[in-house]
C-alpha positions in Angstrom: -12.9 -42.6 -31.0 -13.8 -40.9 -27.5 -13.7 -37.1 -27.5 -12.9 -35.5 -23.8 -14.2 -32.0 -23.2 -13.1 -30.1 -20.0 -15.3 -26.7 -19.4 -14.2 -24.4 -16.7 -16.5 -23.6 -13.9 -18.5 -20.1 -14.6 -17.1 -17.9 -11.7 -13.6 -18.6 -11.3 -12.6 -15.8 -9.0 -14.0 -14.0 -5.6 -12.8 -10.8 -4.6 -13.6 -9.7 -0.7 -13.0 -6.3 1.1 -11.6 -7.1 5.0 -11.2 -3.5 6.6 -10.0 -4.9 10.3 -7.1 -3.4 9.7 -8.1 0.2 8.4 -8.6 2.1 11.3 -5.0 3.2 12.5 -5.5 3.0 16.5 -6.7 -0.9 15.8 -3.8 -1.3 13.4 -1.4 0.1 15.6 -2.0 -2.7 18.2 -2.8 -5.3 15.6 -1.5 -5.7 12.0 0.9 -8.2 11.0 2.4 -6.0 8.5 4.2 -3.1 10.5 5.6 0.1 8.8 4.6 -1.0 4.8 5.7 2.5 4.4 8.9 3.1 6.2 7.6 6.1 7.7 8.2 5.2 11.2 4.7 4.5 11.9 2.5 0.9 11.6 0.1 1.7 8.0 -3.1 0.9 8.1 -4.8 -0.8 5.2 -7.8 -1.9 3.5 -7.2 -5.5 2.3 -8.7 -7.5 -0.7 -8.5 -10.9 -0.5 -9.2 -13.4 -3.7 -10.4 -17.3 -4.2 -9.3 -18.0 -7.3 -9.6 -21.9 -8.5 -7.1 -20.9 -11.4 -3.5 -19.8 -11.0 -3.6 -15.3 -11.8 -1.4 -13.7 -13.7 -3.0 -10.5 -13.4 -6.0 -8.5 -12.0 -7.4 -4.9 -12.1 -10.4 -3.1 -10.2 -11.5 -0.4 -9.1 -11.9 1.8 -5.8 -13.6 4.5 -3.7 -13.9 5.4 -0.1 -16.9 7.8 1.0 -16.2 10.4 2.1 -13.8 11.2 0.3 -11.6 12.8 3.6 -8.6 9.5 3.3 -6.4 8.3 0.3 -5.1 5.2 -0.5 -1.5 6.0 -1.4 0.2 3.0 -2.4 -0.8 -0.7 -3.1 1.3 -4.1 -2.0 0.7 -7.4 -4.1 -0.7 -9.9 -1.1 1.1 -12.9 -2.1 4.0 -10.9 -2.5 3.8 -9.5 1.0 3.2 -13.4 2.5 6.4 -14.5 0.6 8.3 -11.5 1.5 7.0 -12.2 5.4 7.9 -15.8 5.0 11.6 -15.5 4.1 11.7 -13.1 6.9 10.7 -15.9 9.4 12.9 -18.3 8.5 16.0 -15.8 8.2 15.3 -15.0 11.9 16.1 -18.7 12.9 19.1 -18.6 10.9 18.3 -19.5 7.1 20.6 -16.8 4.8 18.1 -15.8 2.2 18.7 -18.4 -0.4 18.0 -21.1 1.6 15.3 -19.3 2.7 14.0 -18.3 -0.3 13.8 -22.1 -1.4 11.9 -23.1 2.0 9.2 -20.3 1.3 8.7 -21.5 -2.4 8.7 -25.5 -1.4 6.1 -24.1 1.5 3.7 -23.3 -1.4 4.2 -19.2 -1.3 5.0 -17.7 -4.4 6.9 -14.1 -5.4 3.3 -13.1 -7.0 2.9 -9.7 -8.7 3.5 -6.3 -8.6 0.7 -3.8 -7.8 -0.2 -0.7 -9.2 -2.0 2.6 -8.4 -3.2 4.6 -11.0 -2.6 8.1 -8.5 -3.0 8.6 -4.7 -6.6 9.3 -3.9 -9.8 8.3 -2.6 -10.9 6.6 -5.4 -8.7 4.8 -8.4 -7.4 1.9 -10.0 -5.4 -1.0 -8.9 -3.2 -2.9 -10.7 -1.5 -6.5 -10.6 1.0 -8.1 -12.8 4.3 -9.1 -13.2 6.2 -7.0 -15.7 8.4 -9.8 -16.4 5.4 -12.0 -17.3 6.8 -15.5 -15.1 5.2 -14.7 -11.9 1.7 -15.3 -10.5 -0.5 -16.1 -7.7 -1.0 -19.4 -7.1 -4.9 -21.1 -7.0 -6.7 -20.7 -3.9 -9.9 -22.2 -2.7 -11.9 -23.7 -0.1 -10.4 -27.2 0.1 -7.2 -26.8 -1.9 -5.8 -28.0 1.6 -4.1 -24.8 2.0 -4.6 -21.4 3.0 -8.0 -21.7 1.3 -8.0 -18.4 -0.9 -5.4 -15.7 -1.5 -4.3 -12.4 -0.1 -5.1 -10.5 -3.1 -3.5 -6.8 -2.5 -3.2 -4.7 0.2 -4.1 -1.1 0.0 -2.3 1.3 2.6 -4.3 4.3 4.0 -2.7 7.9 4.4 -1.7 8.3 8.1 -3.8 11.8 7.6 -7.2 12.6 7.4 -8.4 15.6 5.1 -11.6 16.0 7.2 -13.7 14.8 9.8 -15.9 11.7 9.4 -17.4 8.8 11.8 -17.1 6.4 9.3 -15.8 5.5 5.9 -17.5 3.5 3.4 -15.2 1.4 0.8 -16.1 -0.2 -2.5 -14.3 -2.0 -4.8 -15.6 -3.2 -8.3 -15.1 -3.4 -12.0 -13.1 -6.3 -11.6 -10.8 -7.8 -14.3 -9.0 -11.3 -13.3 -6.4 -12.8 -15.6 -5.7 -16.8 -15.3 -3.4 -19.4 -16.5 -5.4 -22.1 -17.7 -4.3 -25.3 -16.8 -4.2 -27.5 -20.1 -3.0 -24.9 -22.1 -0.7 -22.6 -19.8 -2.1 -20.1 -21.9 -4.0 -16.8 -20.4 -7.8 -16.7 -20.5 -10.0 -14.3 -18.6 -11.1 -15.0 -15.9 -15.1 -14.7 -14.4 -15.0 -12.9 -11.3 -17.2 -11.5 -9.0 -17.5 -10.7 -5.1 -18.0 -13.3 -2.5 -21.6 -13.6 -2.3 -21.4 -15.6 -5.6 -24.6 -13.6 -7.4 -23.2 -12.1 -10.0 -27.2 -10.5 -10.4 -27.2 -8.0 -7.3 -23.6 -6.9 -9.6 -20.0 -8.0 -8.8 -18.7 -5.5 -6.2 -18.2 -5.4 -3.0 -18.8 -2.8 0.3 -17.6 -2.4 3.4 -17.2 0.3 6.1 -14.8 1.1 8.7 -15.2 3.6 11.6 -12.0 5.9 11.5 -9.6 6.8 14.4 -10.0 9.3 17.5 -10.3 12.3 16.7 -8.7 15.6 17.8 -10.0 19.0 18.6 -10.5 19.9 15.2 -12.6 16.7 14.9 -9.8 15.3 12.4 -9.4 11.3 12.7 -5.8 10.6 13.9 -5.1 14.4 14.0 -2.4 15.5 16.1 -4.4 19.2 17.0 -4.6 19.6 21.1 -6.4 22.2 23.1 -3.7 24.5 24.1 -3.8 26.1 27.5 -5.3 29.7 26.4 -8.2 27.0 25.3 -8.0 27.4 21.5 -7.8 24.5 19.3 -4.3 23.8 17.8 -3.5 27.1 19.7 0.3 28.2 20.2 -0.2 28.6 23.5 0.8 31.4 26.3 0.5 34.4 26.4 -3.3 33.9 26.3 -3.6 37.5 26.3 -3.8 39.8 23.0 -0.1 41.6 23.0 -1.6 44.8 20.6 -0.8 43.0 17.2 -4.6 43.0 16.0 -3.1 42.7 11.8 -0.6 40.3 12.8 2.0 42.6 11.4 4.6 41.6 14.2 4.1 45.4 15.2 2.0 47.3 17.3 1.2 50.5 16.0 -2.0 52.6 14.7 -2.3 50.1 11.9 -4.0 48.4 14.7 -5.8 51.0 16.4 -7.1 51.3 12.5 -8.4 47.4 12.8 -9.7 47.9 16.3 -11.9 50.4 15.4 -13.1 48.9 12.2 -14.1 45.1 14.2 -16.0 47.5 16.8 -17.7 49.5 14.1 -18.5 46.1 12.5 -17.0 46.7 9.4 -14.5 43.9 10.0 -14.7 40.8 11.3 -13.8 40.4 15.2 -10.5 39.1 16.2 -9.7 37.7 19.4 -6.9 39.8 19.6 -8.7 42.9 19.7 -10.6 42.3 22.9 -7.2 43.5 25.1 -9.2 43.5 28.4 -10.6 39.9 28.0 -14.1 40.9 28.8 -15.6 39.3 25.8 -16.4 43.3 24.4 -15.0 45.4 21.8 -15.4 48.8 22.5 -13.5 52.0 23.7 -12.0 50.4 26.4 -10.0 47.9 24.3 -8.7 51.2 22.1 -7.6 53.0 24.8 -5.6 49.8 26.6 -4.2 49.7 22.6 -3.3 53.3 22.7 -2.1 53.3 25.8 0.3 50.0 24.7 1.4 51.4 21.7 2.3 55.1 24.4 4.0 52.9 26.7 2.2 53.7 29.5 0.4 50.4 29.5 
């Protein structure tokens, strides 16, 4: 009697950061996804991308972007995105979505999973599975004679920046792969790590992206402009100081009361008390005040 053993191979899945698409003025010009959001604008994302030599029928890991100054604030299953892009395709040359649907899944792509995020942030968890428990990503690997790996999930950035920053570092780790193994069509775990294939230097990976212009504030993406008294998200003419030191929306000895207090240094200066623009706070700025607040001025 001959006894056949199969063993599966020890790593059977490769997780890899791609962050091409992360800075917004590059995805703008560049991603193949559009508006994920349906805000009006083209997202950009941070995208993981799997080989996997078992079909998956769920993953998990984990995530951080240094600084901390954008959030990831919703997550897309990959191969659900490629299906989803494929049945577009063919219903632009005429296909109704049925027929379309079948053409996509006789292609090789599949519906794949849902994704999860735990909350919007910098740093969190992602999620994958199908809550009906039918779906899943189908095996892809160098050689497989077709796409050669997987688009895993795609994670899409906040179009706003919390702070200013050159450059963002991601990670992703702690990863948790669930397969379908092939003789049984039962779930095992499966062993995953990044793409360098050394699960000894630890099985995460990094990446960095630089982030987009910024404004005057020095926000990436911001939308603050130099206005044309030359102050930074500024409101604009008149660039002179109309008397309303409290910013009370009245002129009146209230502000006289301020004036004197910025030039006796017991409060901080304010722009608008310095009514004769020659960089000075003194008795010539309460007298112009007075004389506003008279009339005669």
């Amino acid at each position: 009697m001959k006894i056949c053993a199969t063993t599966l191979p020890q790593l059977q899945a490769f997780l890899d950061l791609d962050v091409s698409l992360a800075n917004a003025d590059v995805a703008a010009v560049s991603s193949p996804f559009g508006d994920l959001t349906g805000d009006g604008n083209v997202d950009a994302v941070i995208m993981v991308k799997m080989v996997n030599f078992l079909a998956v029928n769920g993953y998990q890991f984990n995530f951080s972007l240094e600084p901390g100054i954008i959030d990831v604030i919703v997550p897309f299953d990959g191969t659900n995105i490629m299906f989803a892009g494929c049945i577009a395709q063919a219903m632009e040359v005429g296909m109704d979505e049925t027929v379309a649907t079948a053409y996509c899944e006789n292609a090789g792509y599949s519906s794949g999973l849902q994704a999860y995020l735990s909350t919007p942030s910098s740093s969190g968890m992602i999620l994958g599975f199908d809550i009906n428990g039918v779906s899943s990503i189908p095996a892809g690997y160098p050689g497989d004679g077709g796409n050669e790996g997987n688009l895993l999930a795609v994670l899409v950035l906040n179009s706003q920046y919390s702070g200013s920053g050159d450059e963002v570092a991601v990670v992703i780790s702690d990863f948790v792969v669930s397969g379908i193994n092939p003789f049984t069509e039962g779930s095992v775990p499966l062993n995953a790590c990044d793409a360098d294939l050394d699960p000894f230097n630890g099985c995460f990976d990094l990446d960095t992206f630089s982030t987009p212009v910024v404004d005057c504030a020095g926000i990436p993406g911001g939308s603050a402009v130099v206005d044309e008294c030359g102050v930074c998200g500024g409101e604009g003419s008149p660039c002179f100081s109309n008397g309303d030191i409290n910013s009370d929306g009245e002129v009146n000895i209230l502000d006289v009361v301020v004036l004197v207090n910025i030039i006796l240094g017991l409060e901080e200066a304010n722009p608008a008390g310095d009514l004769n623009q020659d960089d000075q706070y003194n008795v010539l700025d309460i007298v112009q005040l007075i004389n506003m607040i008279l009339g005669d001025d």
